[in-house]
DOZA-462503 format. One line per field, with one value per residue: residue number from 1; residue in one letter; x, z, y of N, C-alpha, C, O in turn. Coordinates in pm, 1 decimal, always signed. Layout:
<atoms>
i c(NUM_...) $
aa c(A_...) $
nx c(X_...) $
nz c(Z_...) $
ny c(Y_...) $
cax c(X_...) $
caz c(Z_...) $
cay c(Y_...) $
cx c(X_...) $
cz c(Z_...) $
cy c(Y_...) $
ox c(X_...) $
oz c(Z_...) $
oy c(Y_...) $
</atoms>
This chain:
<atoms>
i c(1_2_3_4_5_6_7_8_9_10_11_12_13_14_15_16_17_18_19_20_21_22_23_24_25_26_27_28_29_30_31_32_33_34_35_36_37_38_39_40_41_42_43_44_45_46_47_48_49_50_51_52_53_54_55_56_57_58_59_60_61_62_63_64_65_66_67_68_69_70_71_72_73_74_75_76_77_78_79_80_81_82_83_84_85_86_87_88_89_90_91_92_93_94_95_96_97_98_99_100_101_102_103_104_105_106_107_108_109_110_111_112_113_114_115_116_117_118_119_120_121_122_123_124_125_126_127_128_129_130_131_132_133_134_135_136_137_138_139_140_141_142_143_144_145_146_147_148_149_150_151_152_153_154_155_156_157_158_159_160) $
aa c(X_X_X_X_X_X_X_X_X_X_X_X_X_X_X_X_X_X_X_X_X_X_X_X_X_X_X_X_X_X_X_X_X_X_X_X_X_X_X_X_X_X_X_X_X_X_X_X_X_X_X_X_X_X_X_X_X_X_X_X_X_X_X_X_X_X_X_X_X_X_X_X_X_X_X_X_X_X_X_X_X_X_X_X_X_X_X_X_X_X_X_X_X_X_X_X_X_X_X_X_X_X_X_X_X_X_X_X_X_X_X_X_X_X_X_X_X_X_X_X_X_X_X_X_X_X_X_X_X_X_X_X_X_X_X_X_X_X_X_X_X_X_X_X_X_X_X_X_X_X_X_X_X_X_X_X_X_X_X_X) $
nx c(+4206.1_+4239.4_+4261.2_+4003.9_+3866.5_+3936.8_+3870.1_+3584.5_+3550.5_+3656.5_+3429.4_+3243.2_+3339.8_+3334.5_+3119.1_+2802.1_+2623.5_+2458.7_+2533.5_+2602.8_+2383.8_+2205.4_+1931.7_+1653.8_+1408.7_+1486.7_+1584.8_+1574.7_+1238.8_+1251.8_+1143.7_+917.9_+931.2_+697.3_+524.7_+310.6_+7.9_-56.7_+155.8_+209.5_-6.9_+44.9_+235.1_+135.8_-26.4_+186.4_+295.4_+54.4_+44.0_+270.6_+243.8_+64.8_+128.1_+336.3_+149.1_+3.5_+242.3_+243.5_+51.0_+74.0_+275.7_+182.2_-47.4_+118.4_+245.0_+68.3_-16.6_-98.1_-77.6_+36.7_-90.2_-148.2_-93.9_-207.6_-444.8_-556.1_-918.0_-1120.9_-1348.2_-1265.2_-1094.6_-840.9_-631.4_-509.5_-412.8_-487.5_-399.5_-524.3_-484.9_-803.6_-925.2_-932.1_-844.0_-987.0_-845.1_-888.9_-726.4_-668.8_-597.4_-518.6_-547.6_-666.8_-802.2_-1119.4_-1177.5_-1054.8_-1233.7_-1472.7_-1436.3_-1434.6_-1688.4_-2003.9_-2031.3_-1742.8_-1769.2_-1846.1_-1754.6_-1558.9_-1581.9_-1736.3_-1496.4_-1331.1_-1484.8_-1419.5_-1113.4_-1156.0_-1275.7_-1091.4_-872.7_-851.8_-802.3_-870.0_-1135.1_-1273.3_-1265.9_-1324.9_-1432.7_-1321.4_-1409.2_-1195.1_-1063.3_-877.8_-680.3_-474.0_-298.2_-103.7_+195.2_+88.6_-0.1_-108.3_-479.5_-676.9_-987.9_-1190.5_-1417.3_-1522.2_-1624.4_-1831.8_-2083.3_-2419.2) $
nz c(+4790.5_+4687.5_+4435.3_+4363.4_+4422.8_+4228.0_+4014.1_+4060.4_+4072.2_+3780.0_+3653.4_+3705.3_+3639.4_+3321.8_+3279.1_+3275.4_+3109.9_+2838.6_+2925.3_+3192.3_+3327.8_+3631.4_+3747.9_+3826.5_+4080.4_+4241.3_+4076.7_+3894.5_+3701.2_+3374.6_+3146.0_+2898.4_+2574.2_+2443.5_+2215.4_+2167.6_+2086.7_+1861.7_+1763.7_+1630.4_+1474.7_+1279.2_+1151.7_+1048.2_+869.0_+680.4_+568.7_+412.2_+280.1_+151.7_-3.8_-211.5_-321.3_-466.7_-587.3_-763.8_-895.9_-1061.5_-1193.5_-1380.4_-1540.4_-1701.4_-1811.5_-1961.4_-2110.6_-2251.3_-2457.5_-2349.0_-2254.3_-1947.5_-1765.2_-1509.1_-1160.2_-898.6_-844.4_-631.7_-498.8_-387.6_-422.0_-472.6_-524.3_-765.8_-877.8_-1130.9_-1455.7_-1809.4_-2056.5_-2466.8_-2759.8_-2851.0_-2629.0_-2262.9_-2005.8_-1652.4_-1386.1_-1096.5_-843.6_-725.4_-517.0_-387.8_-192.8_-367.0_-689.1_-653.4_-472.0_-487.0_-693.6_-570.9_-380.2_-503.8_-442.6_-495.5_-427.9_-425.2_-671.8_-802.7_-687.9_-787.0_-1041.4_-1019.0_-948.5_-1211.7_-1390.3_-1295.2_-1310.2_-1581.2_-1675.3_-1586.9_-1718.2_-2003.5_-2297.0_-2321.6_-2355.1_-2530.5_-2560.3_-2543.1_-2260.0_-1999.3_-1718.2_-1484.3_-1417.0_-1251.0_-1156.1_-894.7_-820.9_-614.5_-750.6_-994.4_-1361.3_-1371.4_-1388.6_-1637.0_-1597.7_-1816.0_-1815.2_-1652.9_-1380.4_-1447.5_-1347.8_-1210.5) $
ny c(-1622.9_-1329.8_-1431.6_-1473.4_-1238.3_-1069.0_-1173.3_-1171.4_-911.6_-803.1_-967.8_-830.5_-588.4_-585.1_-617.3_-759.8_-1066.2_-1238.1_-1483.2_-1493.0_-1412.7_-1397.0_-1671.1_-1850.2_-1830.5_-1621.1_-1423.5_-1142.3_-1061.7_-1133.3_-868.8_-874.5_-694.8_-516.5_-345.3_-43.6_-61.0_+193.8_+218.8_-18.1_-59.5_+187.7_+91.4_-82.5_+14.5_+136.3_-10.7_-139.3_+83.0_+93.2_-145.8_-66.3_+113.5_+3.7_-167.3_+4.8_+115.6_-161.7_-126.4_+92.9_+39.5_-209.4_-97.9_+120.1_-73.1_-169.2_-12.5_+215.7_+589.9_+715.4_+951.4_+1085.4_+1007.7_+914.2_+1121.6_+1354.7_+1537.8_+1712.0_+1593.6_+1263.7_+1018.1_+955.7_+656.6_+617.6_+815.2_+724.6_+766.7_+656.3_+660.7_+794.8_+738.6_+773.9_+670.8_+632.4_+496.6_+252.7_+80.5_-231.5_-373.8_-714.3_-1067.7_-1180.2_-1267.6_-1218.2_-1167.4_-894.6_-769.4_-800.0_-549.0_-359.4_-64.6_+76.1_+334.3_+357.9_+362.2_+570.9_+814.1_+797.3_+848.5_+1108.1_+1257.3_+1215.1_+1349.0_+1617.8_+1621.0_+1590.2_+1840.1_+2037.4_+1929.7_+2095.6_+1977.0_+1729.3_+1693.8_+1579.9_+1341.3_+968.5_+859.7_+628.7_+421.1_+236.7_-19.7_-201.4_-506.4_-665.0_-909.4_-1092.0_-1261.3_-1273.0_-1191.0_-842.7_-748.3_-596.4_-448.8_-279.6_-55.2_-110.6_-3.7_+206.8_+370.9_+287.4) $
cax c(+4095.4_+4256.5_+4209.6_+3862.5_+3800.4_+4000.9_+3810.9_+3438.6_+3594.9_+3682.2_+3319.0_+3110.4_+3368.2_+3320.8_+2926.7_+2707.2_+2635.8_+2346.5_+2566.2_+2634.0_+2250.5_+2107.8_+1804.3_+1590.7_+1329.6_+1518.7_+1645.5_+1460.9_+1201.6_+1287.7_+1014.0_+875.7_+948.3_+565.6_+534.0_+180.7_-102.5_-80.9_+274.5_+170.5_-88.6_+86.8_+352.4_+67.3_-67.1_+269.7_+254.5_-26.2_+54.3_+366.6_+209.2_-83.5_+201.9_+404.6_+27.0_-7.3_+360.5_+281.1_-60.8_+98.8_+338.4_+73.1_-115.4_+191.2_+272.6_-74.0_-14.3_-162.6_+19.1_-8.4_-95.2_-119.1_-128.0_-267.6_-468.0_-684.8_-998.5_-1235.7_-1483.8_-1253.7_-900.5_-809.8_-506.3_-426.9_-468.4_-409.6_-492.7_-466.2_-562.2_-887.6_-999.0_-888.9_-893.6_-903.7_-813.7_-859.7_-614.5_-692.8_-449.9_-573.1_-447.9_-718.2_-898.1_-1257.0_-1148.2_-1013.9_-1296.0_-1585.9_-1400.4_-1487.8_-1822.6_-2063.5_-2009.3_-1668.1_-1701.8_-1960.5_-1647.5_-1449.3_-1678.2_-1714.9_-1309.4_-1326.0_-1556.5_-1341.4_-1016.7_-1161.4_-1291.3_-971.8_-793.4_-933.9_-715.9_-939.4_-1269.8_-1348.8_-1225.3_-1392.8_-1428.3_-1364.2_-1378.0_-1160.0_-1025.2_-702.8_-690.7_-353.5_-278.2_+58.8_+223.9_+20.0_+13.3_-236.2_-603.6_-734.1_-1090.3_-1246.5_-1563.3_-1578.1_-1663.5_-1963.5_-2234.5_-2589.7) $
caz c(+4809.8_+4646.3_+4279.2_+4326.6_+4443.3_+4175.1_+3934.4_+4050.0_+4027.6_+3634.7_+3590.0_+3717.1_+3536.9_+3195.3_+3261.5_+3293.9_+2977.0_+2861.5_+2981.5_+3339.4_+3412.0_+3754.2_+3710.6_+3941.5_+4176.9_+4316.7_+3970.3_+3847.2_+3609.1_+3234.1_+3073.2_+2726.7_+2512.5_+2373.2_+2150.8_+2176.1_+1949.5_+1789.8_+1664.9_+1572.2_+1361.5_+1226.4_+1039.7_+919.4_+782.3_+653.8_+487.9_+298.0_+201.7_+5.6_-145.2_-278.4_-427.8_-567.4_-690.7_-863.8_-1043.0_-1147.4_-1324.0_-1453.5_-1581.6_-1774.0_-1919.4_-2065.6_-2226.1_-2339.2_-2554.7_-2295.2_-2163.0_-1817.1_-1766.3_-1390.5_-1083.1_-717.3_-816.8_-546.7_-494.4_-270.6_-430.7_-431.2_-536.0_-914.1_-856.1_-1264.5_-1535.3_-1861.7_-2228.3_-2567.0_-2886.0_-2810.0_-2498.3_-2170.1_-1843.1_-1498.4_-1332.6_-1006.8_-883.6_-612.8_-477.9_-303.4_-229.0_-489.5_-776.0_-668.2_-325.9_-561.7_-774.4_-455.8_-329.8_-507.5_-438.4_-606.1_-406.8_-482.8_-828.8_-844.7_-628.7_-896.7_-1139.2_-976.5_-995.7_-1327.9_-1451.8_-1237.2_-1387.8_-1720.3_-1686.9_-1545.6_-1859.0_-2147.9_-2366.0_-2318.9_-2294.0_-2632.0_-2567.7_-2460.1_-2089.0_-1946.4_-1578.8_-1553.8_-1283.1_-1251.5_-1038.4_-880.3_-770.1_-620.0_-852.6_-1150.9_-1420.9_-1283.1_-1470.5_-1681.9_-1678.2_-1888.2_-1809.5_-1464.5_-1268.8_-1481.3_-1208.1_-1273.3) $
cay c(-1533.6_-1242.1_-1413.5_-1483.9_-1129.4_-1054.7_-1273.5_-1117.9_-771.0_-818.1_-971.5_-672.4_-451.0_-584.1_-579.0_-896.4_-1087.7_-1346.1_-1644.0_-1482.0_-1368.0_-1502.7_-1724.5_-1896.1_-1753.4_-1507.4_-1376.1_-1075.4_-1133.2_-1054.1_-785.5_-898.2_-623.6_-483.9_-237.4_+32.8_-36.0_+245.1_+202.7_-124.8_-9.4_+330.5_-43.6_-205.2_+103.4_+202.4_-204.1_-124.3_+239.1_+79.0_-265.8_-29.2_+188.9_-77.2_-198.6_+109.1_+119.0_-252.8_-157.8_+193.8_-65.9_-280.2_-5.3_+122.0_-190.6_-212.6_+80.9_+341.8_+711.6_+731.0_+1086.6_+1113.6_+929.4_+982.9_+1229.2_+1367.4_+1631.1_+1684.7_+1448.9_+1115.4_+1012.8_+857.5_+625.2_+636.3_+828.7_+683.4_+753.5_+548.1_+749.3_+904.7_+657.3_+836.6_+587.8_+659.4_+353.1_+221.8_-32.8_-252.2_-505.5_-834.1_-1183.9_-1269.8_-1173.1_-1227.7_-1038.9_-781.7_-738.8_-774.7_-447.2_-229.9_-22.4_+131.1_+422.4_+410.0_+405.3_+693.0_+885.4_+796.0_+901.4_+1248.5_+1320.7_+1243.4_+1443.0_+1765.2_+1637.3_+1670.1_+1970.9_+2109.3_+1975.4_+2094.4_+1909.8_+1603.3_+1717.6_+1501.4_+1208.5_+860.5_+839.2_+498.2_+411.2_+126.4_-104.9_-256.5_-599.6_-708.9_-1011.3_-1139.9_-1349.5_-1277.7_-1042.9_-769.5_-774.4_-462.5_-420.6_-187.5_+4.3_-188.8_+119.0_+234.4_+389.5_+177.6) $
cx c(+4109.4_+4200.9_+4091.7_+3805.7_+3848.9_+3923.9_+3667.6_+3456.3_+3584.0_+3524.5_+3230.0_+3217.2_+3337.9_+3173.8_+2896.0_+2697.1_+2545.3_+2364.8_+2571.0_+2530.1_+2216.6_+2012.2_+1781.6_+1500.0_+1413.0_+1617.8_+1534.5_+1346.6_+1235.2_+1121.1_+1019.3_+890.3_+751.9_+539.8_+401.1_+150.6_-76.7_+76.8_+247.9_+102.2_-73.3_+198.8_+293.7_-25.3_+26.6_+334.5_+191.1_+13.0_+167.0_+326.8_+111.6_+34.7_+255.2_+280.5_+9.4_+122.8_+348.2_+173.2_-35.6_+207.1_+241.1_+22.2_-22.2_+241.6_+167.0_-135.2_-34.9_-29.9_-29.8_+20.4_-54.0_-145.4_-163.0_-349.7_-589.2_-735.3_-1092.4_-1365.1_-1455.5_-1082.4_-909.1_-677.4_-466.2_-542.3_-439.4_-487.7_-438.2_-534.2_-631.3_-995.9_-886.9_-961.3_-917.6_-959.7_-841.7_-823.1_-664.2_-574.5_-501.8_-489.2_-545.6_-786.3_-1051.4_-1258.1_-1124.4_-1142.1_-1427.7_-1537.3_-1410.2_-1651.5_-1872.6_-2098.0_-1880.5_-1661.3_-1783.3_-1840.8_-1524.2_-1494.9_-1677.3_-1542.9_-1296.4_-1348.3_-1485.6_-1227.5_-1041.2_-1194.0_-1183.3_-841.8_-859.9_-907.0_-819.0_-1065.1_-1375.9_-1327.7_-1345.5_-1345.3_-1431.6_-1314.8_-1354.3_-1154.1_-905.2_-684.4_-539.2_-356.2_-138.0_+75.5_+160.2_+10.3_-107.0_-338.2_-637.7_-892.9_-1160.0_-1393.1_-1607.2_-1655.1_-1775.7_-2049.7_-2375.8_-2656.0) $
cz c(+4722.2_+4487.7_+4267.8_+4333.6_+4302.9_+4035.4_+3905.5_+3975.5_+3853.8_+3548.1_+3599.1_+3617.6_+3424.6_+3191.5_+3240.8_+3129.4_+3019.9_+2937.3_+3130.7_+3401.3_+3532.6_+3685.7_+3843.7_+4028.2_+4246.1_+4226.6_+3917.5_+3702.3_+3471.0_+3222.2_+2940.5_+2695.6_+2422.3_+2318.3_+2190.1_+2044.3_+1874.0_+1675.6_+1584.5_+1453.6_+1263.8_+1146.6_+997.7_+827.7_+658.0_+538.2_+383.6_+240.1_+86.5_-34.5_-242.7_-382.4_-535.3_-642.3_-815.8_-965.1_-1106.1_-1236.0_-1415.6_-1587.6_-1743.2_-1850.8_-2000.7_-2176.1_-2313.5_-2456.7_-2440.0_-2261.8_-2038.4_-1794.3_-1615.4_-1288.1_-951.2_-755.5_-713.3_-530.8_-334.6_-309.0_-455.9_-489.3_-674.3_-872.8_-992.7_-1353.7_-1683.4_-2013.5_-2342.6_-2685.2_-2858.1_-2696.6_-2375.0_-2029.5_-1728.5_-1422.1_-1197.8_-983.5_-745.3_-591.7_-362.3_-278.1_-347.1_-570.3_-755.7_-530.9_-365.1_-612.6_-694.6_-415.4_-384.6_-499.2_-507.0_-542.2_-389.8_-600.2_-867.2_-784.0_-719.6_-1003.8_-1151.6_-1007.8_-1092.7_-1404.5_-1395.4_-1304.6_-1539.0_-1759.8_-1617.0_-1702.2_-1997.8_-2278.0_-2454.5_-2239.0_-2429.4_-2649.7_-2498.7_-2374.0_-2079.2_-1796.0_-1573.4_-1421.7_-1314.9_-1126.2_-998.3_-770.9_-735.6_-689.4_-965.4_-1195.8_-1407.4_-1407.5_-1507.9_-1690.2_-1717.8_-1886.7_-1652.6_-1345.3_-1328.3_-1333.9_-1273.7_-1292.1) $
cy c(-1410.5_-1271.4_-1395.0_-1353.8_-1030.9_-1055.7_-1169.4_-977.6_-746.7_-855.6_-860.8_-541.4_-451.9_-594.2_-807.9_-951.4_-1201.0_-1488.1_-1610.3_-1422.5_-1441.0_-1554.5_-1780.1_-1817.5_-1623.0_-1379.6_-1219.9_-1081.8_-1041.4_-980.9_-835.4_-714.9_-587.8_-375.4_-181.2_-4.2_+44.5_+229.0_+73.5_-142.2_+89.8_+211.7_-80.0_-89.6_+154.4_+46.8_-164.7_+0.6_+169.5_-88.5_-180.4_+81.2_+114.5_-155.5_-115.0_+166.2_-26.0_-222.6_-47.2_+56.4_-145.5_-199.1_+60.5_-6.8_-213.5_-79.3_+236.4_+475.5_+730.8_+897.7_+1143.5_+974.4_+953.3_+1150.1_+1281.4_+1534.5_+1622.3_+1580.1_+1342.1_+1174.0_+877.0_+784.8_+637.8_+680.9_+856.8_+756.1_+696.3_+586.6_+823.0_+874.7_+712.1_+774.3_+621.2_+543.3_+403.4_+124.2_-76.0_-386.7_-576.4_-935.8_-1272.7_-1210.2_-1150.8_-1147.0_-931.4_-692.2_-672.8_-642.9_-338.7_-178.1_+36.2_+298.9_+438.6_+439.0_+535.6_+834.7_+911.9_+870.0_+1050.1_+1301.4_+1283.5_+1294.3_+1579.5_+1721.1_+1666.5_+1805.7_+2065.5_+2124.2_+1971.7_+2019.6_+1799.8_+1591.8_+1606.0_+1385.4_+1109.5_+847.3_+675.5_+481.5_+261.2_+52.3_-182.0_-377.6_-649.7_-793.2_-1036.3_-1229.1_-1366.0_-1126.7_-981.2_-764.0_-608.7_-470.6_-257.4_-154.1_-52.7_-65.3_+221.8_+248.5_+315.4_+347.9) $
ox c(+4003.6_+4131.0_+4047.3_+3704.7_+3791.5_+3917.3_+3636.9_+3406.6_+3498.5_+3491.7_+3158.2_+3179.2_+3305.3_+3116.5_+2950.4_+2752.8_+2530.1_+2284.5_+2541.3_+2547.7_+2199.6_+1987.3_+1852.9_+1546.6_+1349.5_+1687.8_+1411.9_+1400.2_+1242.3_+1016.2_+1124.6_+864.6_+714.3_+529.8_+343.3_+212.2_-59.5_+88.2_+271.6_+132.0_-152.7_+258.0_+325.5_-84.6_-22.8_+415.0_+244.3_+4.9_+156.7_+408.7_+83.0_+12.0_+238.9_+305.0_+2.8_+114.3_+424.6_+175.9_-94.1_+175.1_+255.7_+40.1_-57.2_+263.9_+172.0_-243.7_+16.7_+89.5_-147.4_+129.8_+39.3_-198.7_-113.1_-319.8_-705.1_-660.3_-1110.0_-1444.8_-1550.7_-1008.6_-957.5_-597.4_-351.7_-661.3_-386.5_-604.0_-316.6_-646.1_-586.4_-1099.6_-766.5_-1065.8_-807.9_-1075.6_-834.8_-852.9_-696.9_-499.7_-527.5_-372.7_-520.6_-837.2_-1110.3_-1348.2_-1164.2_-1156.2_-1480.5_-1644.1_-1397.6_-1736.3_-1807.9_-2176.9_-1860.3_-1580.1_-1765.4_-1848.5_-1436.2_-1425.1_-1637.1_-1504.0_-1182.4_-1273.1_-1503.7_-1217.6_-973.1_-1149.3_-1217.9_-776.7_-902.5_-998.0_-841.9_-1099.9_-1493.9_-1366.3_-1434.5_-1224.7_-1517.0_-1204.3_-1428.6_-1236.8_-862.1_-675.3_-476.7_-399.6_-51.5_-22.6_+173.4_+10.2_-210.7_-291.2_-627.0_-933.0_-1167.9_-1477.2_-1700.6_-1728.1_-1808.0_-2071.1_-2403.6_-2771.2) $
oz c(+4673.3_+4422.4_+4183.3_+4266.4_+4283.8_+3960.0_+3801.3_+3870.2_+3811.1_+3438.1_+3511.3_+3553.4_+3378.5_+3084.3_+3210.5_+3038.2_+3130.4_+2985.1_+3203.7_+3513.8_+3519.5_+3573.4_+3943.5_+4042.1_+4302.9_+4271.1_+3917.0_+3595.7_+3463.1_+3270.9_+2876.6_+2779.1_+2338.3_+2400.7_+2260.5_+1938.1_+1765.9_+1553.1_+1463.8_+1357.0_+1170.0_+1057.3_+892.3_+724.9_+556.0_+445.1_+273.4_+117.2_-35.2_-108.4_-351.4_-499.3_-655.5_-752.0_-933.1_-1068.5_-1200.8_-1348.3_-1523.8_-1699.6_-1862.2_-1971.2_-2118.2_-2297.2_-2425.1_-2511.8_-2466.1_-2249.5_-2026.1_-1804.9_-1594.5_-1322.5_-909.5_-707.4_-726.1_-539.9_-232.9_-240.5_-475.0_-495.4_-677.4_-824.5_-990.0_-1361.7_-1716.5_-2045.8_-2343.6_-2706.6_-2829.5_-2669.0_-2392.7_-1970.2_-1686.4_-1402.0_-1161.0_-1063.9_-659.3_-658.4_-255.7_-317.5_-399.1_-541.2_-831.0_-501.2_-292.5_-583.8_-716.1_-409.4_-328.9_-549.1_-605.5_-600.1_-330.5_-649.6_-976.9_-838.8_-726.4_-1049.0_-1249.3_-1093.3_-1112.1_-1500.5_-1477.1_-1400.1_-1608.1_-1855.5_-1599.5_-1758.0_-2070.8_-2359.8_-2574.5_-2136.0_-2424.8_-2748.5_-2424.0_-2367.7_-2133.2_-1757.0_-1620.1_-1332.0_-1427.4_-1009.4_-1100.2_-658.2_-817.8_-709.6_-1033.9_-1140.3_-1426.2_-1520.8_-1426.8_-1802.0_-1649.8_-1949.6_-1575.2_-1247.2_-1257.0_-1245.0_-1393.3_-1332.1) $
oy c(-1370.9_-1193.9_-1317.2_-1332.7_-923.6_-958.6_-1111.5_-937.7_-669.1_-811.1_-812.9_-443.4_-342.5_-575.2_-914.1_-890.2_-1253.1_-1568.2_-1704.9_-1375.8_-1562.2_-1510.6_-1769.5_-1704.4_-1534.1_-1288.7_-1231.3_-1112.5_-918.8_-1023.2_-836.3_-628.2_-669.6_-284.6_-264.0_+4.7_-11.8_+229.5_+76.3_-212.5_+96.6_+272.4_-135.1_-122.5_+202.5_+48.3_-151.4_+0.3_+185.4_-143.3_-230.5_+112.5_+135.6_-205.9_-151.8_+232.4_-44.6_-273.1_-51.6_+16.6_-117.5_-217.5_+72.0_-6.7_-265.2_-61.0_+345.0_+448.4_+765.1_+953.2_+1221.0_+868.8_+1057.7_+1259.4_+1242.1_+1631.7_+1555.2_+1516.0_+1266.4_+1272.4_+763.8_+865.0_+682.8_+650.4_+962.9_+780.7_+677.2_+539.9_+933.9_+934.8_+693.3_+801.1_+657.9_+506.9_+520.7_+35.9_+5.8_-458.2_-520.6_-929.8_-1381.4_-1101.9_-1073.3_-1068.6_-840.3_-573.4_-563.7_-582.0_-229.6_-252.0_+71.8_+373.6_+544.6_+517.2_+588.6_+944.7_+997.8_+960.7_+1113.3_+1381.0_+1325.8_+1311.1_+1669.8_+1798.2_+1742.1_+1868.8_+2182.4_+2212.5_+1882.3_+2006.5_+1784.5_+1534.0_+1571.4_+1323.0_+1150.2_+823.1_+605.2_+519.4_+174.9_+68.3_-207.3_-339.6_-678.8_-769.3_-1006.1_-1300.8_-1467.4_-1016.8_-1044.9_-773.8_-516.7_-502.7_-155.1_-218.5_-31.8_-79.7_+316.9_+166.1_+307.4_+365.2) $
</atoms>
């Protein structure tokens, strides 16, 4: 009698463990572990915040290879937000980069009241830097795809 008391003693001292849980109806029931919505949503926000970054170092990426200087990036105003801004002799871009799982999902996404938003902060960054007040304006677009090398278009963001 003494070992066994002996025995129990040693199990409750070293603490319970997954193999020595009760079960059965009269076991208490386990709790699922559930996280709050909002945390839930504050990861998948925090998801996209860094694929849309690493979107935007793969098309800074590209446009440098494609001869361009990437001047700035993220730049934001009160009348929209440029993700890049590139120039290549006397043609001066400001990209927007969108990142999809496809190109025709890519391309459908943008609006024509984003690009008029875009449009607007371009016209205030130039007139901020005087530098490149004579240059050709192009409002561009930048498509990124996983597993492919990301798409440049040029003039895509023209307002009608």
């Amino acid at each position: 009698m003494r070992d066994l008391a002996a025995t129990v003693g040693e199990f409750w001292r070293r603490g319970r463990t997954a193999r020595h849980r009760p079960s059965g109806p009269w076991a208490a029931p386990r709790r699922s572990v559930r996280r709050p919505l909002a945390e839930v949503q504050a990861d998948e926000r925090r998801a996209r915040e860094r694929s849309g970054r690493l979107a935007e170092w793969l098309a800074a990426l590209h446009l440098t290879l494609r001869g361009y200087r990437v001047l700035a990036t993220r730049q934001r105003s009160r009348l929209g937000e440029i993700d890049l801004v590139a120039v290549r002799g006397r043609r001066l871009a400001f990209v927007e980069v969108k990142f999809r799982r496809d190109e025709a999902l890519a391309r459908e996404s943008i609006s024509d009241l984003q690009a008029r938003r875009v449009a607007d902060a371009a016209e205030q960054w130039v007139w901020r830097h005087k530098r490149y007040r004579n240059h050709e304006i192009g409002l561009d677009s930048m498509l990124v795809v996983p597993w492919r090398l990301p798409r440049h278009v040029p003039n895509a963001l023209q307002p009608d």
